[in-house]
C-alpha positions as CSV (number, residue, x, y, z in Angstrom):
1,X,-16.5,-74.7,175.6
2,X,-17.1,-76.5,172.1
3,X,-16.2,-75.6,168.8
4,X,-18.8,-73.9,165.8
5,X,-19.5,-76.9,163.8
6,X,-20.3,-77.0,160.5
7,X,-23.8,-77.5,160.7
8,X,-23.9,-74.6,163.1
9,X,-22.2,-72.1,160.7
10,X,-24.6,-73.1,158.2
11,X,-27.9,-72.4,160.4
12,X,-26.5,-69.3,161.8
13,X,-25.8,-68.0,158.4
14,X,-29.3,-68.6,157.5
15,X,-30.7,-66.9,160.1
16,X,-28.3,-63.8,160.2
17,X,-29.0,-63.6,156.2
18,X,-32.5,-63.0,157.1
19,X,-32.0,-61.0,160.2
20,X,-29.1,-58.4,157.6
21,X,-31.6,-58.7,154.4
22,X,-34.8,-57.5,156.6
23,X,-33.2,-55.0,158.7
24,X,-31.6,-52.9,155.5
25,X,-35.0,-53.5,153.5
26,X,-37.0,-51.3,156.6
27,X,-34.1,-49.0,156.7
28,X,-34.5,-48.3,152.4
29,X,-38.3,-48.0,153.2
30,X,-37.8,-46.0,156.2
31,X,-35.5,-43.5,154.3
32,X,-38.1,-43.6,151.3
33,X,-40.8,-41.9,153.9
34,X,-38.7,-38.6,154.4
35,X,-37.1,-36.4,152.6
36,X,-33.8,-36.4,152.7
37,X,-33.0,-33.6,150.7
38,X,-35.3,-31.1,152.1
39,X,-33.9,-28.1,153.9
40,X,-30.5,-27.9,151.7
41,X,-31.7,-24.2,149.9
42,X,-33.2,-23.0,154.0
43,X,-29.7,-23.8,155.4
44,X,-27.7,-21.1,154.4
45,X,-24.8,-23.2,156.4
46,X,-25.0,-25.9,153.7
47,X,-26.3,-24.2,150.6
48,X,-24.2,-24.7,147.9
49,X,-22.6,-28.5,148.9
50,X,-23.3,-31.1,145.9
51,X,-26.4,-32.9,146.4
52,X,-24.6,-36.2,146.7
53,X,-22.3,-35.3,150.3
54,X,-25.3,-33.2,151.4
55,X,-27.4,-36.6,151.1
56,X,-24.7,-38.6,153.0
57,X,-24.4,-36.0,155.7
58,X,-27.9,-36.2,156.5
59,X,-27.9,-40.1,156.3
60,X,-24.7,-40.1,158.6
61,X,-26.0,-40.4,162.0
62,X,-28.8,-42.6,160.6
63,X,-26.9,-45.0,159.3
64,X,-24.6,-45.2,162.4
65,X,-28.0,-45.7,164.9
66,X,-29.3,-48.4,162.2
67,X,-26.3,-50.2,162.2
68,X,-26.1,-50.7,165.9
69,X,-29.3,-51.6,165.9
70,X,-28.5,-54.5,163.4
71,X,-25.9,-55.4,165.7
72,X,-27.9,-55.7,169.0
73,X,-29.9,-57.9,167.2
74,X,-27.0,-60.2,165.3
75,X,-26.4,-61.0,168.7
76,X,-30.3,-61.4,170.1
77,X,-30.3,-64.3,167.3
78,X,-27.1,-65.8,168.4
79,X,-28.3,-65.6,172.0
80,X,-31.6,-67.2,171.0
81,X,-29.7,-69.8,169.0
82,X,-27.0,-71.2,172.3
83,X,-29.0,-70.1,175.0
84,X,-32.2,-71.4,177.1
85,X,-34.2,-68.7,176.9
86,X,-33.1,-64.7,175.7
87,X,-35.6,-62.0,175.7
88,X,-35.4,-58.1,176.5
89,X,-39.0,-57.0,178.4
90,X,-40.5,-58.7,180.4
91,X,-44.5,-58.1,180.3
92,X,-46.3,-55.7,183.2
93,X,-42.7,-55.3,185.2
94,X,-41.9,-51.7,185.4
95,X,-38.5,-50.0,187.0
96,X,-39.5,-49.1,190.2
97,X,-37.3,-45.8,190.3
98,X,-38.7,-45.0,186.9
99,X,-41.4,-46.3,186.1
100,X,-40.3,-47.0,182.8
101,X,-41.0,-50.8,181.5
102,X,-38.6,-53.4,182.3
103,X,-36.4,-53.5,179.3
104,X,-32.4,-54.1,178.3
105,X,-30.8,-54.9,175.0
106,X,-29.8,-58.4,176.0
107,X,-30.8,-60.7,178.2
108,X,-30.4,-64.5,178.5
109,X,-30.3,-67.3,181.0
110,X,-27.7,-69.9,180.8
111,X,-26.8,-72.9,183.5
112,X,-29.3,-70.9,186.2
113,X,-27.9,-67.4,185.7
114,X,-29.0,-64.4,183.8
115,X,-27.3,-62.2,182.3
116,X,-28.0,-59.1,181.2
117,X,-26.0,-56.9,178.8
118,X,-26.4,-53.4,177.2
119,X,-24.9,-53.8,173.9
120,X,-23.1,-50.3,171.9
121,X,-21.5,-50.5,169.2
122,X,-18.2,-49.0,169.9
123,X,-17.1,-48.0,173.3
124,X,-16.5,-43.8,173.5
125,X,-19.3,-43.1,175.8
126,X,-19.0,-39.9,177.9
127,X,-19.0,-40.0,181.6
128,X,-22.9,-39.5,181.8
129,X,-24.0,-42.3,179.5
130,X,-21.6,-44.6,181.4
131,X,-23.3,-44.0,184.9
132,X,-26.7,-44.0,183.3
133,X,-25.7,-47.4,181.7
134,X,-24.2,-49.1,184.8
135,X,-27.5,-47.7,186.9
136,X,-30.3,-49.4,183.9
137,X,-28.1,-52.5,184.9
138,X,-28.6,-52.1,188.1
139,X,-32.4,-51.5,188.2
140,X,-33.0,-54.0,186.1
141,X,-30.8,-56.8,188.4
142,X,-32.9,-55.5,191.4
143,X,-36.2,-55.7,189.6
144,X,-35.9,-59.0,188.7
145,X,-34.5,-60.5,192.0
146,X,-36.9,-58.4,193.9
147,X,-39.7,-60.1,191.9
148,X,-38.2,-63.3,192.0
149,X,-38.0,-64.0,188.2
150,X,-34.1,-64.6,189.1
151,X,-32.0,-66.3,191.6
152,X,-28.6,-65.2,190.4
153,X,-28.1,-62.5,187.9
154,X,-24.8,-61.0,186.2
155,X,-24.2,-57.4,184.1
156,X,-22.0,-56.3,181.6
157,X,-21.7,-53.8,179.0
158,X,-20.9,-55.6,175.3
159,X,-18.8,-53.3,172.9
160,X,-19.1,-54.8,169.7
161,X,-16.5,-53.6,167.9
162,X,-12.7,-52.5,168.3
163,X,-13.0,-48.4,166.9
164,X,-9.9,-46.6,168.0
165,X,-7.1,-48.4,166.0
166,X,-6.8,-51.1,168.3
167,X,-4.9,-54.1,166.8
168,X,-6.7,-56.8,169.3
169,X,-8.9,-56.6,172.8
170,X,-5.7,-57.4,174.5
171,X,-4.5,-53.8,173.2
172,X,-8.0,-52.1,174.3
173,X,-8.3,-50.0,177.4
174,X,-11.0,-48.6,178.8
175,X,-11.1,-44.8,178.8
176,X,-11.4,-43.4,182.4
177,X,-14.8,-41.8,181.3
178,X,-15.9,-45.3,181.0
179,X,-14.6,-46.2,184.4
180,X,-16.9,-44.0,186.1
181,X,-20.1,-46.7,185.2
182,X,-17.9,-50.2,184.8
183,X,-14.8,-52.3,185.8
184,X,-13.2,-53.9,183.5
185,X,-14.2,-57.0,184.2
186,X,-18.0,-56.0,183.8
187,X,-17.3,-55.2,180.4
188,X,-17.3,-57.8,177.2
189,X,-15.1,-56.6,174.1
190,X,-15.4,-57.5,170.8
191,X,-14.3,-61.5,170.6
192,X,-14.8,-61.8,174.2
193,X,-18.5,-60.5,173.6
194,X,-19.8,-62.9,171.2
195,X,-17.7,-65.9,172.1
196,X,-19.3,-65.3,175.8
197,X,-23.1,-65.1,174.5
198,X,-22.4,-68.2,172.6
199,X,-20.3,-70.2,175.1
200,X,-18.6,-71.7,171.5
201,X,-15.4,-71.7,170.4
202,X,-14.7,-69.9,166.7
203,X,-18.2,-68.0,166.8
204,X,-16.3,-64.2,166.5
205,X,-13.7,-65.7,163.8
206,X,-17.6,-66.6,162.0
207,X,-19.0,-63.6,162.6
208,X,-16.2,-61.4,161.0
209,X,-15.1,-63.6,158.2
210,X,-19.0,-64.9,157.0
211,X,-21.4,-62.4,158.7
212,X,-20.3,-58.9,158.4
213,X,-19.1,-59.0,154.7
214,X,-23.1,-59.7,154.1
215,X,-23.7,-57.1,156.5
216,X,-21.6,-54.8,154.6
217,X,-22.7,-55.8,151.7
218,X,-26.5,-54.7,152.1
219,X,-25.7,-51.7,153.6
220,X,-24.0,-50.6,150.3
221,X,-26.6,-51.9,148.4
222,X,-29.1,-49.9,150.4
223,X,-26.7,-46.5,150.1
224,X,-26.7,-47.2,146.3
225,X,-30.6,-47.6,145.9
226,X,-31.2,-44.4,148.3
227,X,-28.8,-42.4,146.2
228,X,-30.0,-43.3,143.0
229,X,-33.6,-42.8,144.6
230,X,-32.8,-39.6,145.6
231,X,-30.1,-38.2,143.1
């Protein structure tokens, strides 16, 4: 496995700056659309909280989906950067059990495998989410050996982030909910995550240190522009 170069960082920051600055700017004009403050004077529940904390409450659970979604696809770029080819449909294939389009949050091909990984940004899923995770990875590995687009494919759930006070992914452990869809082996944690979709040494220690500050960054920016939009 080879080290991030210089010139590396520098393309990758680039790109990523692009990916963080466009995904934030669709959020704001996503948010612009609604209305974020209707419904505070119906809701006897919440009438009377300052217009400020009601605004964040109802941009809570927004903000969270949006951010995973920047996430997934932080690490679509970086897959599309090391890898041979990364995609996440693959045209007229449907799920045979479904019916549902052929479709996963990752997937990538590397050395003759392909890998294919559902991506969440921390890693508290209930019992239910965890089977019906493992069994999309399993369709999805069937469908494409069954239709030959595959010789050799390998699954894993990717949990981007460390959420529960953990001081490193050697102090993580999987919570027996989890267990009931993955092994730990099947499952890529934070460092291990992006330094595997990469195959490069120092990729994770770039993404924390250069990468999410910018993410951060525009997300405050966006929280600061909805507020004064709204407020």
């Amino acid at each position: 496995m080879k080290d991030l170069s210089s010139t590396q960082a520098t393309e990758l920051k680039v790109i990523m700056t692009d990916v963080i600055k466009s995904h934030w700017h669709k959020y704001y004009m996503g948010v612009l659309k609604k209305d974020f403050i209707d419904g505070l004077d119906s809701n006897f529940t919440m009438n009377g909280y300052p217009l400020d904390v009601y605004l964040m409450m109802r941009l809570g659970r927004s903000l969270d989906s949006s951010r995973g979604y920047l996430w997934e696809a932080i690490l679509y770029k970086l897959s599309e950067y090391f890898n041979d080819n990364t995609y996440k449909n693959i045209s007229n294939i449907k799920i045979e059990s479904t019916g549902k389009k052929w479709i996963v949050d990752l997937a990538f091909e590397r050395d003759g495998v392909t890998y294919l990984i559902e991506i969440k940004l921390g890693g508290d899923l209930d019992n239910k989410k965890s089977k019906s995770e493992a069994a999309a990875l399993r369709d999805r590995k069937v469908c494409l050996l069954e239709n030959g687009l595959a010789t050799k494919v390998k699954t894993y759930l990717g949990i981007v982030c460390l959420n529960n006070g953990e001081a490193s992914v050697s102090d993580w452990v999987m919570t027996n909910r989890l267990r009931e869809g993955f092994s730990r082996k099947s499952v890529l944690v934070e460092s291990e995550l992006f330094d595997f979709i990469s195959n490069t040494k120092g990729v994770f220690d770039f993404i924390k240190n250069t990468i999410q500050p910018l993410t951060l960054s525009e997300e405050l920016n966006v929280i600061d522009k909805i507020q004064k939009a709204y407020l």
